[in-house]
mmCIF file of the N, C-alpha and C atoms, coordinates in Angstrom:
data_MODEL
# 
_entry.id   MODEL 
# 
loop_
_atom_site.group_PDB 
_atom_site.id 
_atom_site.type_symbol 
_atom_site.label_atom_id 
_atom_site.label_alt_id 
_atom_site.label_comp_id 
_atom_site.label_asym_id 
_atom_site.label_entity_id 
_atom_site.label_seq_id 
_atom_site.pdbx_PDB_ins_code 
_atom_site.Cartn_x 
_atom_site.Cartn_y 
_atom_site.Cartn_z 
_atom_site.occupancy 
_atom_site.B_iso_or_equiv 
_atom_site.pdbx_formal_charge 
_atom_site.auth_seq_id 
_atom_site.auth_comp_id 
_atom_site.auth_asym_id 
_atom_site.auth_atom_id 
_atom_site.pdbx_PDB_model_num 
ATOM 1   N N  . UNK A 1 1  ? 92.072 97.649  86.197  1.00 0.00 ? 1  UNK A N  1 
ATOM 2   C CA . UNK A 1 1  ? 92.983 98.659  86.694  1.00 0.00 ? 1  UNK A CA 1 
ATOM 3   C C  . UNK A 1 1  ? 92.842 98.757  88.208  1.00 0.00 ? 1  UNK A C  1 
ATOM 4   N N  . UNK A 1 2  ? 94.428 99.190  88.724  1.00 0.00 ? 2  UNK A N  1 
ATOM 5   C CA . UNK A 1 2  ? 93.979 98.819  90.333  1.00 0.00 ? 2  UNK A CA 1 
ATOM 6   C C  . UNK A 1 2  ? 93.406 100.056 90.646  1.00 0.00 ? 2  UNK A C  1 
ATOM 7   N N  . UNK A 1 3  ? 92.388 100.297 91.587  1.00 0.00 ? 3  UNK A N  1 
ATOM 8   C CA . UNK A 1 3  ? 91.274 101.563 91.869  1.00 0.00 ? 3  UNK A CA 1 
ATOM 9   C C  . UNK A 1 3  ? 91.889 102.936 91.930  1.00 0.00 ? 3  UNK A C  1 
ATOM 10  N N  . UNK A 1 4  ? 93.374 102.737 92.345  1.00 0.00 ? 4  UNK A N  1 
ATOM 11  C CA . UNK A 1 4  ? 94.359 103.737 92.616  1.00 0.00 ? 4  UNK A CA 1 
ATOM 12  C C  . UNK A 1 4  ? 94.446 104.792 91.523  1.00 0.00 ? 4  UNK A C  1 
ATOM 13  N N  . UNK A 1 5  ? 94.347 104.329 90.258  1.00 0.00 ? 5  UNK A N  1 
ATOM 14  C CA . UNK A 1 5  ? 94.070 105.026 88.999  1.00 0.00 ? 5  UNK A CA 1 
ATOM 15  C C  . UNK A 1 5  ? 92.566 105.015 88.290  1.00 0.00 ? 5  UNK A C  1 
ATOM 16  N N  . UNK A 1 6  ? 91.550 104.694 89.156  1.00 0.00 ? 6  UNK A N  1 
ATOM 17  C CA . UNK A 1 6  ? 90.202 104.791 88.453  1.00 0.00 ? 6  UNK A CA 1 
ATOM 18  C C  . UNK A 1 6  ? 90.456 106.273 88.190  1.00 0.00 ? 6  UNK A C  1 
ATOM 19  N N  . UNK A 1 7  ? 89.304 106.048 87.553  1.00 0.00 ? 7  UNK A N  1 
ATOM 20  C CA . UNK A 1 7  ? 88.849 107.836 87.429  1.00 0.00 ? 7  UNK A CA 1 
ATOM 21  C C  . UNK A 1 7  ? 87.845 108.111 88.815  1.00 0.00 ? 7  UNK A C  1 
ATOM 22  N N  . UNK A 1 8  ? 88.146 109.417 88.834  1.00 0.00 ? 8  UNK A N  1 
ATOM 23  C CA . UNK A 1 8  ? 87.164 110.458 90.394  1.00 0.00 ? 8  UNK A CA 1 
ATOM 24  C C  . UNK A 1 8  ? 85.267 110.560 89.442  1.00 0.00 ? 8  UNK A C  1 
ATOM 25  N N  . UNK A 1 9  ? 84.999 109.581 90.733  1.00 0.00 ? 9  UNK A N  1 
ATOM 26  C CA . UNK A 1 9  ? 83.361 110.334 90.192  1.00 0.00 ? 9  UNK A CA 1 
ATOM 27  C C  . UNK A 1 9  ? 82.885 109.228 89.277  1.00 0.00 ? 9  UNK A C  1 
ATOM 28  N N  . UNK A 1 10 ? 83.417 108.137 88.745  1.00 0.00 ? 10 UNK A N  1 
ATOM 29  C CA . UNK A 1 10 ? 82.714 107.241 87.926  1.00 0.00 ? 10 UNK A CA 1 
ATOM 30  C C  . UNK A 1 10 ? 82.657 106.142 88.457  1.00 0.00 ? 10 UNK A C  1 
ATOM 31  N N  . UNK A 1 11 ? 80.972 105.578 88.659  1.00 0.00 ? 11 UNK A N  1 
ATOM 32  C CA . UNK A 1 11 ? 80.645 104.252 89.118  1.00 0.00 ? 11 UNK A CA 1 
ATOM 33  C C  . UNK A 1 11 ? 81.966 102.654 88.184  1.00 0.00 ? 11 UNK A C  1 
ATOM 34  N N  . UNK A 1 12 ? 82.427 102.003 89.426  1.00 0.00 ? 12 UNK A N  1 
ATOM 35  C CA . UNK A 1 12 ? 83.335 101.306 89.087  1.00 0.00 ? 12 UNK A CA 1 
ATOM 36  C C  . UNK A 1 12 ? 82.633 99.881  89.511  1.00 0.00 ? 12 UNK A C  1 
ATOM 37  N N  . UNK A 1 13 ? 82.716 98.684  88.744  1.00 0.00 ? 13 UNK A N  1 
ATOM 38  C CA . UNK A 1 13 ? 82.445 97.518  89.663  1.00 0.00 ? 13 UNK A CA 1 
ATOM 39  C C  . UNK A 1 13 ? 84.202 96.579  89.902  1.00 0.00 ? 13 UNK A C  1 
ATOM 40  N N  . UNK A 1 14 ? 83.974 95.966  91.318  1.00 0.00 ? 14 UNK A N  1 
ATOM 41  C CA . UNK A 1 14 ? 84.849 95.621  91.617  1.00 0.00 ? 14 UNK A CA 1 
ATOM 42  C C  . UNK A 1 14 ? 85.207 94.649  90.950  1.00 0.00 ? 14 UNK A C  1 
ATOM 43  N N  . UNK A 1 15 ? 86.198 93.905  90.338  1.00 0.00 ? 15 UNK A N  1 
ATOM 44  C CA . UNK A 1 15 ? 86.948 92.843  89.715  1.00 0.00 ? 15 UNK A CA 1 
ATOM 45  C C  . UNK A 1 15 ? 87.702 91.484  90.295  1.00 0.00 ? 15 UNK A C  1 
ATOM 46  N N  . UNK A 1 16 ? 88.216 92.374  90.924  1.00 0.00 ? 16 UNK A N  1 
ATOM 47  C CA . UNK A 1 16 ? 89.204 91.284  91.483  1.00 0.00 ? 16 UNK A CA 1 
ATOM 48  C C  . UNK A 1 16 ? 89.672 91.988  92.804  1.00 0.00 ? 16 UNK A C  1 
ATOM 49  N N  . UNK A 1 17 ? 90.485 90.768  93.880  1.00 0.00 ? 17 UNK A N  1 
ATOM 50  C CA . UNK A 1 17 ? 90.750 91.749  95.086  1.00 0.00 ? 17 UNK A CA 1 
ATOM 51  C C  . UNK A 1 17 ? 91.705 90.354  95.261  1.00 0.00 ? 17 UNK A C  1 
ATOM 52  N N  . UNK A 1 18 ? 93.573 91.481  95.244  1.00 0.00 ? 18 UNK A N  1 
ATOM 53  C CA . UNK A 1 18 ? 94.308 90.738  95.277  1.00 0.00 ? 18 UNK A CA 1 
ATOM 54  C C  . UNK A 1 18 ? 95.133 90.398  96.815  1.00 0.00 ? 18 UNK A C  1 
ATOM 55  N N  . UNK A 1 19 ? 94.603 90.193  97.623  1.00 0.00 ? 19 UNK A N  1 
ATOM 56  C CA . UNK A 1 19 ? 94.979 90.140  99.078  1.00 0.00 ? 19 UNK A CA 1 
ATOM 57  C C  . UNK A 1 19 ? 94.743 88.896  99.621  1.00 0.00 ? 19 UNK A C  1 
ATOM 58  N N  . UNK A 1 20 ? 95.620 88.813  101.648 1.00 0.00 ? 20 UNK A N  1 
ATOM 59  C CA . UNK A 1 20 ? 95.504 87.683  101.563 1.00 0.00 ? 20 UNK A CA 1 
ATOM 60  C C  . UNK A 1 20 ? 93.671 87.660  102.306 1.00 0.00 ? 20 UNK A C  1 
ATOM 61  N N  . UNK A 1 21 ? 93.610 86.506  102.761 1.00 0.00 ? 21 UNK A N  1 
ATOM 62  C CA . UNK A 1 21 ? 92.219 86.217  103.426 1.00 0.00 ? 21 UNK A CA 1 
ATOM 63  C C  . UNK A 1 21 ? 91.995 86.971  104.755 1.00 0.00 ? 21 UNK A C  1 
ATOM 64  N N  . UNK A 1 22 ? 93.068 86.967  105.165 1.00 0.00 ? 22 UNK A N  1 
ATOM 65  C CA . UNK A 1 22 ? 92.161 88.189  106.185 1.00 0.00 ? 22 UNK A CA 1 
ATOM 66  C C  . UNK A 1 22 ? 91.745 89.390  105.573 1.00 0.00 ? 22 UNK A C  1 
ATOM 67  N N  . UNK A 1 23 ? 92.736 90.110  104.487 1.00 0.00 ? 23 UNK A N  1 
ATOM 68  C CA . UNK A 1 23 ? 92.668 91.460  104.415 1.00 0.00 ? 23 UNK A CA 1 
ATOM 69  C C  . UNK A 1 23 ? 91.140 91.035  103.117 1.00 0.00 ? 23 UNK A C  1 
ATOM 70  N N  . UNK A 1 24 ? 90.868 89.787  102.831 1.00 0.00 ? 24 UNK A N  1 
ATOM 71  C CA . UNK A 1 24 ? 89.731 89.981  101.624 1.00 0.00 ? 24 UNK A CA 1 
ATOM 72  C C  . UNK A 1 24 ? 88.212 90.192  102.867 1.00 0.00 ? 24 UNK A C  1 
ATOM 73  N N  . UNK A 1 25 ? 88.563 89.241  104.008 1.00 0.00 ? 25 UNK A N  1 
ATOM 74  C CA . UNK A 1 25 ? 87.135 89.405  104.694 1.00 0.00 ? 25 UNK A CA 1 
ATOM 75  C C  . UNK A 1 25 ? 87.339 91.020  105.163 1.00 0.00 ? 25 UNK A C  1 
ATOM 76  N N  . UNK A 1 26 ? 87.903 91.481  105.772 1.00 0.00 ? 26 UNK A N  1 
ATOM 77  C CA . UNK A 1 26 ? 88.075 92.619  106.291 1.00 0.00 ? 26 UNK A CA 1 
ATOM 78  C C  . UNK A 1 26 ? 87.189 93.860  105.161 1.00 0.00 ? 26 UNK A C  1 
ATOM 79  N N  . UNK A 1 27 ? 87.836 93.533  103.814 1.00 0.00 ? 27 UNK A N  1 
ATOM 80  C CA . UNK A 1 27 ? 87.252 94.602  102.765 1.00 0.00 ? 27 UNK A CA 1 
ATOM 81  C C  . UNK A 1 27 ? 85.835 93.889  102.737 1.00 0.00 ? 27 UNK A C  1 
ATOM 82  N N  . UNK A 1 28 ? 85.453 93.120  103.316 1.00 0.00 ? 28 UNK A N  1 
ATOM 83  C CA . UNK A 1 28 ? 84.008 92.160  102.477 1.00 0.00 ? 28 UNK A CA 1 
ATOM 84  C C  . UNK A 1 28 ? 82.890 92.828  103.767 1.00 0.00 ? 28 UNK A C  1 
ATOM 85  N N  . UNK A 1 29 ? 84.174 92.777  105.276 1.00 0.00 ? 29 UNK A N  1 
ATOM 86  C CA . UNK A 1 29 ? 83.087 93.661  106.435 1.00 0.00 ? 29 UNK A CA 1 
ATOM 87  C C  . UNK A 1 29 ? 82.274 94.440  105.797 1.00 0.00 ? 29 UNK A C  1 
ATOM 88  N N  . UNK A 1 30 ? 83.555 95.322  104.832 1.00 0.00 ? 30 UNK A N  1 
ATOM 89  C CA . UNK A 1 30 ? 83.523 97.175  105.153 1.00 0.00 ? 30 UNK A CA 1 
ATOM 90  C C  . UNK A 1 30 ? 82.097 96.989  103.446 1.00 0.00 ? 30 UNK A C  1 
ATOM 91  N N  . UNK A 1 31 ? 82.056 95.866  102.779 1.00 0.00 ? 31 UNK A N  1 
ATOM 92  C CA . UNK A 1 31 ? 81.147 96.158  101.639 1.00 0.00 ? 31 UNK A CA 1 
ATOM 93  C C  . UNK A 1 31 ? 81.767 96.121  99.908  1.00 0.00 ? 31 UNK A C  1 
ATOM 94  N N  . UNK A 1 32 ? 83.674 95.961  100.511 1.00 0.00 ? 32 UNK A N  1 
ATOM 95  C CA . UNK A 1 32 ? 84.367 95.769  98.767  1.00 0.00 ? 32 UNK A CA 1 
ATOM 96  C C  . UNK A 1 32 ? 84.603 94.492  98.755  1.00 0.00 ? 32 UNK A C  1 
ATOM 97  N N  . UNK A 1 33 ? 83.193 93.706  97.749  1.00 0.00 ? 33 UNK A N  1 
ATOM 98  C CA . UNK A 1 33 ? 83.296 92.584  97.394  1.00 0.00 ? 33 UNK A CA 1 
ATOM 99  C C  . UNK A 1 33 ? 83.624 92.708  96.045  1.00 0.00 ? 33 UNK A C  1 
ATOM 100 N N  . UNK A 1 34 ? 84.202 91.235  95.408  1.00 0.00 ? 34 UNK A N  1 
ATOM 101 C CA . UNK A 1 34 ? 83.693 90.735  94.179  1.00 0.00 ? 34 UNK A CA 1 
ATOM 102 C C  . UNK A 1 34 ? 82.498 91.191  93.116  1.00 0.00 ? 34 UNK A C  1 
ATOM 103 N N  . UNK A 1 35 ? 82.580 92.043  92.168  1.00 0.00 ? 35 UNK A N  1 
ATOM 104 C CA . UNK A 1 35 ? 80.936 92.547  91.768  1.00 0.00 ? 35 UNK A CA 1 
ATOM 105 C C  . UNK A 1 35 ? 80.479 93.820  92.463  1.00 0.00 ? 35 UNK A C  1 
ATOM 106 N N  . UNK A 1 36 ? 80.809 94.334  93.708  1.00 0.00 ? 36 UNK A N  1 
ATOM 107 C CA . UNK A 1 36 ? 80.488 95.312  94.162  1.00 0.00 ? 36 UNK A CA 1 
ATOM 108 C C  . UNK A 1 36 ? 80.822 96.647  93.381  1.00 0.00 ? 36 UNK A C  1 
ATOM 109 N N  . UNK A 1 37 ? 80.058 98.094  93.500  1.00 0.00 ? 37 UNK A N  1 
ATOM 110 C CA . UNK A 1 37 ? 80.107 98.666  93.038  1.00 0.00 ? 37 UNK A CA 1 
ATOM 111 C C  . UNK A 1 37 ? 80.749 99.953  93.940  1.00 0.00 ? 37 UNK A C  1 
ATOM 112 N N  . UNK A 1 38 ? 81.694 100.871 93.141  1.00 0.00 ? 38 UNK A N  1 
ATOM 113 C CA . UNK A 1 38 ? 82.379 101.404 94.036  1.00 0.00 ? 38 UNK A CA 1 
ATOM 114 C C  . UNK A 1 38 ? 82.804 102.809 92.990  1.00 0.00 ? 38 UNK A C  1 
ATOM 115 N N  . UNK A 1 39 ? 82.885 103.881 94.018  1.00 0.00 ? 39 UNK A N  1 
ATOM 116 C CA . UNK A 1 39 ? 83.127 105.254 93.669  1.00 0.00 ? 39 UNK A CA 1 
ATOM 117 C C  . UNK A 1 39 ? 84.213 105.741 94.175  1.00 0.00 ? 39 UNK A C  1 
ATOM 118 N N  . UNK A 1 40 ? 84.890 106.090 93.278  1.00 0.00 ? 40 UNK A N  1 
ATOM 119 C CA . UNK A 1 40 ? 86.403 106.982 93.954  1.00 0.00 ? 40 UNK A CA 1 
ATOM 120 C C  . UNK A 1 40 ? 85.592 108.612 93.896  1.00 0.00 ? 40 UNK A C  1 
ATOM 121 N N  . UNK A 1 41 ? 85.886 108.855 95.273  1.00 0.00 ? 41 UNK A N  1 
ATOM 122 C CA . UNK A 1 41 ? 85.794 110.312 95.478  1.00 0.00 ? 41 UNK A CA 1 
ATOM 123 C C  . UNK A 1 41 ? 86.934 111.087 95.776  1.00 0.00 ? 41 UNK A C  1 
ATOM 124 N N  . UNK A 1 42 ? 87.621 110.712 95.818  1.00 0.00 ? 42 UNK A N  1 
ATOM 125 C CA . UNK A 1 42 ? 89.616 111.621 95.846  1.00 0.00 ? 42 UNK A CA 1 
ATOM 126 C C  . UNK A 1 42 ? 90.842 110.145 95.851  1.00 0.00 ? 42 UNK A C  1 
ATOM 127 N N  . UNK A 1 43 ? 91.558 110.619 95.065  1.00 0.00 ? 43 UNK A N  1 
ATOM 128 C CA . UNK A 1 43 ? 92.612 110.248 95.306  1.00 0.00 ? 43 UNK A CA 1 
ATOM 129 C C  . UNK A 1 43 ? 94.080 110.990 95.087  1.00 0.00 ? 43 UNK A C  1 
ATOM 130 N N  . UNK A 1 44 ? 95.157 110.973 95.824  1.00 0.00 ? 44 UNK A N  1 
ATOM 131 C CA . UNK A 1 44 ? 96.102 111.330 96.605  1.00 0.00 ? 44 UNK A CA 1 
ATOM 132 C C  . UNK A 1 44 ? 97.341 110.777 97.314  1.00 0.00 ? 44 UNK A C  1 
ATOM 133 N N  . UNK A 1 45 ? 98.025 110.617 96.319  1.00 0.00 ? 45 UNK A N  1 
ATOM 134 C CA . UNK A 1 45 ? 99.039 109.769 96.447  1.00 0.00 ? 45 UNK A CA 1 
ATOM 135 C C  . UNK A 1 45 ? 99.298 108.078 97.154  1.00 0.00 ? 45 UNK A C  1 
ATOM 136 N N  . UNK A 1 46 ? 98.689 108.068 96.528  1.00 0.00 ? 46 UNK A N  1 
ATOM 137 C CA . UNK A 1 46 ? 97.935 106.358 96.818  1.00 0.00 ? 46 UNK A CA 1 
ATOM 138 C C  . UNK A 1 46 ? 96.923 106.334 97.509  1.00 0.00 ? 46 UNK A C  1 
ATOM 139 N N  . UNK A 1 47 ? 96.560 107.010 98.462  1.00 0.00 ? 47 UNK A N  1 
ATOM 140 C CA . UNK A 1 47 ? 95.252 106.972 99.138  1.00 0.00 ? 47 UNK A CA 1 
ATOM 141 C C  . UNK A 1 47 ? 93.983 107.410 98.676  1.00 0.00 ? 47 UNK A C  1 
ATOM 142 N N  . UNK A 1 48 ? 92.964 106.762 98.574  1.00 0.00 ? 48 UNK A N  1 
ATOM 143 C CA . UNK A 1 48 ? 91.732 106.374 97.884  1.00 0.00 ? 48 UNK A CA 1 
ATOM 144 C C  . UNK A 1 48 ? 90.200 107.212 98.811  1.00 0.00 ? 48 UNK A C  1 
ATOM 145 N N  . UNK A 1 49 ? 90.037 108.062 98.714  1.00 0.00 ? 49 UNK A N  1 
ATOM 146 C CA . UNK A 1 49 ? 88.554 107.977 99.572  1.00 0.00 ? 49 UNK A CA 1 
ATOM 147 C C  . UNK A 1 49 ? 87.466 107.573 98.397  1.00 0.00 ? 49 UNK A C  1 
ATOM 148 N N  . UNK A 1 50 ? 86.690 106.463 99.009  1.00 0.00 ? 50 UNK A N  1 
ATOM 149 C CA . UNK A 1 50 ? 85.464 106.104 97.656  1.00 0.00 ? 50 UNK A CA 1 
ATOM 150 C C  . UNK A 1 50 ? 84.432 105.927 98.695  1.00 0.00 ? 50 UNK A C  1 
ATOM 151 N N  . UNK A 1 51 ? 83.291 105.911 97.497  1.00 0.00 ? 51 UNK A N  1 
ATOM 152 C CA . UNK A 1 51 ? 82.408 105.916 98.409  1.00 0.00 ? 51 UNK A CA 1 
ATOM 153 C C  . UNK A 1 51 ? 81.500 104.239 98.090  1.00 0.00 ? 51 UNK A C  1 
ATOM 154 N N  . UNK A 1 52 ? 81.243 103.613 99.093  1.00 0.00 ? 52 UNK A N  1 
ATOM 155 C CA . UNK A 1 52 ? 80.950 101.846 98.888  1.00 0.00 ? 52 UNK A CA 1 
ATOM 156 C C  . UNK A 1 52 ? 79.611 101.950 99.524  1.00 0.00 ? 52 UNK A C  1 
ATOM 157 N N  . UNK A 1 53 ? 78.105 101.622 98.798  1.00 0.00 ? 53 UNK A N  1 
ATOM 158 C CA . UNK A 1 53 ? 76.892 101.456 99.081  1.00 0.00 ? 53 UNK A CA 1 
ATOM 159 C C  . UNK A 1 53 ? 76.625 103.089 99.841  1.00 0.00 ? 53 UNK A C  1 
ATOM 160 N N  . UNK A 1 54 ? 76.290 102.996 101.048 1.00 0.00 ? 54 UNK A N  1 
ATOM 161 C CA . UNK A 1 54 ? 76.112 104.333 101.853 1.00 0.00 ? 54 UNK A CA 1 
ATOM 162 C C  . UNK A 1 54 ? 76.776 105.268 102.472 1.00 0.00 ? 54 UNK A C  1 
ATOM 163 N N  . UNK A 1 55 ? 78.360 104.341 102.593 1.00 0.00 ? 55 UNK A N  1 
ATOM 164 C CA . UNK A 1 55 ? 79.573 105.150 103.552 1.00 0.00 ? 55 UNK A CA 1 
ATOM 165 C C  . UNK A 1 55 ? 80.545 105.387 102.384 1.00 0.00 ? 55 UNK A C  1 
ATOM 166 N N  . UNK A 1 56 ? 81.440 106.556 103.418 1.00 0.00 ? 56 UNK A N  1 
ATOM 167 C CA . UNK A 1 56 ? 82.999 106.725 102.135 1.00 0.00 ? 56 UNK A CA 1 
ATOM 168 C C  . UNK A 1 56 ? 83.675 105.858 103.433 1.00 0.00 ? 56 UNK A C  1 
ATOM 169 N N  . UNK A 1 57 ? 84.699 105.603 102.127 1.00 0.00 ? 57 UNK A N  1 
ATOM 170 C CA . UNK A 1 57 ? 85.858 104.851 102.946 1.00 0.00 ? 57 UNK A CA 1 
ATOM 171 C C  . UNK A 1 57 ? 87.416 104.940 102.948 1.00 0.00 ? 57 UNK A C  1 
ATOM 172 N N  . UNK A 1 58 ? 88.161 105.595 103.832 1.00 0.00 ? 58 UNK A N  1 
ATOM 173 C CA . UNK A 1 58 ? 89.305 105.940 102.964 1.00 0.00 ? 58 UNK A CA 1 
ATOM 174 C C  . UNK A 1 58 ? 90.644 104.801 102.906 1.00 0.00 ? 58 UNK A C  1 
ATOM 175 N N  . UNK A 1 59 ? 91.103 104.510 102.262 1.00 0.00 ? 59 UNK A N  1 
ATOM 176 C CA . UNK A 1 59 ? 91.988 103.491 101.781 1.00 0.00 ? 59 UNK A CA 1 
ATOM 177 C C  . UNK A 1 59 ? 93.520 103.687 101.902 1.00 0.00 ? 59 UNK A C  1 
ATOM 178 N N  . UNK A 1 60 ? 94.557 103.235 102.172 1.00 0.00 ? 60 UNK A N  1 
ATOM 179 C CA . UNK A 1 60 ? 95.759 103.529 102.154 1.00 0.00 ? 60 UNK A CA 1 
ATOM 180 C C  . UNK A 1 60 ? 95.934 102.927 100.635 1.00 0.00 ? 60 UNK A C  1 
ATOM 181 N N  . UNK A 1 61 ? 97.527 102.903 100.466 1.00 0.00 ? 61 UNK A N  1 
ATOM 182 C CA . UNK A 1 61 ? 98.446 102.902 99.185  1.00 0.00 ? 61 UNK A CA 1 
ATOM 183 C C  . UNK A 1 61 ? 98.156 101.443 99.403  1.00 0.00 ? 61 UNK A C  1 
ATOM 184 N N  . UNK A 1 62 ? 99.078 100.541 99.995  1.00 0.00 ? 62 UNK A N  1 
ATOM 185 C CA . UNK A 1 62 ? 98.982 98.616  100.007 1.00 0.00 ? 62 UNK A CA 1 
ATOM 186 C C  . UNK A 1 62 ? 97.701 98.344  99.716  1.00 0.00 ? 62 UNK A C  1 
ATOM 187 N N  . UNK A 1 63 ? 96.132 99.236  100.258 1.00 0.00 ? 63 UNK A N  1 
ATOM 188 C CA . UNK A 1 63 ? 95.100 97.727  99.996  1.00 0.00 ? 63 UNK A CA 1 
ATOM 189 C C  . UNK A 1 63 ? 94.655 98.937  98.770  1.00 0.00 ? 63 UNK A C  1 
ATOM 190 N N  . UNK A 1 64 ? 94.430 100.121 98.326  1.00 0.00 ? 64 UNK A N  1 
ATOM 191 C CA . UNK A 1 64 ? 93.704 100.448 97.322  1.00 0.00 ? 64 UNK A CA 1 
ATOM 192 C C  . UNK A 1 64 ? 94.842 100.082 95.554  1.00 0.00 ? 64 UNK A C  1 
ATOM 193 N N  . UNK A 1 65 ? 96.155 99.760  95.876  1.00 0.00 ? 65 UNK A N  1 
ATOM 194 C CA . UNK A 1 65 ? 96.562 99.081  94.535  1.00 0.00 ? 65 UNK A CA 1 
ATOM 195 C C  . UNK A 1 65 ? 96.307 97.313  94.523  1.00 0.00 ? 65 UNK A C  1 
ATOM 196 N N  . UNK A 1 66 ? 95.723 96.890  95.014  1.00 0.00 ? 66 UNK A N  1 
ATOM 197 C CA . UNK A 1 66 ? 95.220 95.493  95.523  1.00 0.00 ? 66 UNK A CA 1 
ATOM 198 C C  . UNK A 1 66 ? 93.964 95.460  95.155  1.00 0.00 ? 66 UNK A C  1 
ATOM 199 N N  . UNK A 1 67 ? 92.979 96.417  94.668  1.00 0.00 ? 67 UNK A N  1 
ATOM 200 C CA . UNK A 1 67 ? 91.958 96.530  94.268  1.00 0.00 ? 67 UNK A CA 1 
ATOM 201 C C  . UNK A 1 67 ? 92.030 96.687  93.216  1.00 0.00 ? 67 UNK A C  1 
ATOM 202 N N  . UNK A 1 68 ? 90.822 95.524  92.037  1.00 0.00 ? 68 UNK A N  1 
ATOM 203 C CA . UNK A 1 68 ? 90.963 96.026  90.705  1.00 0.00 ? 68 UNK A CA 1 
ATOM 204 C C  . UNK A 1 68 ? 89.460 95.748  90.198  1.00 0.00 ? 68 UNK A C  1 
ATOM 205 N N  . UNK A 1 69 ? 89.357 97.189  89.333  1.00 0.00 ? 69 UNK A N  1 
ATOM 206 C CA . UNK A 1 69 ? 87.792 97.709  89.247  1.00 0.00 ? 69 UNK A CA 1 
ATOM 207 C C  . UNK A 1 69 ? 88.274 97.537  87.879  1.00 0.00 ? 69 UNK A C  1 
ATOM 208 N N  . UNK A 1 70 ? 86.812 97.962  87.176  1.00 0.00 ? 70 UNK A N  1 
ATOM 209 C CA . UNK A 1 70 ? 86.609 98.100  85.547  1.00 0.00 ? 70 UNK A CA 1 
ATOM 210 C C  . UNK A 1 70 ? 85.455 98.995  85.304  1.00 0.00 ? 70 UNK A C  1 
# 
């Protein structure tokens, strides 16, 4: 499911990340890899704040439905 509809508050691991190569290194800077583990702490009409290892991160609508957790 793309992260946009995770549930708030439940540890998610990342799945898949459907973007092109810049926008995959860019998420890989910030810590949303492949396997990574990731927390939605609000979401809001497409926009995502989660929280990834030590930081939150907040996400627009294009890259948080491009994200797909389980």
């Amino acid at each position: 499911m793309p992260i946009v509809v995770a549930p708030i508050g439940k540890e998610m691991r990342v799945v898949k990340i459907l973007a092109d190569e810049k926008t995959k290194k860019h998420l890989n800077n910030l810590g949303i890899t492949v396997d990574s583990t990731i927390v939605v702490l609000s979401s809001s009409g497409g926009t995502v704040i989660c929280q990834v290892m030590d930081g939150r991160l907040a996400l627009d609508r294009n890259i948080s439905t491009k994200i797909l957790v389980a």
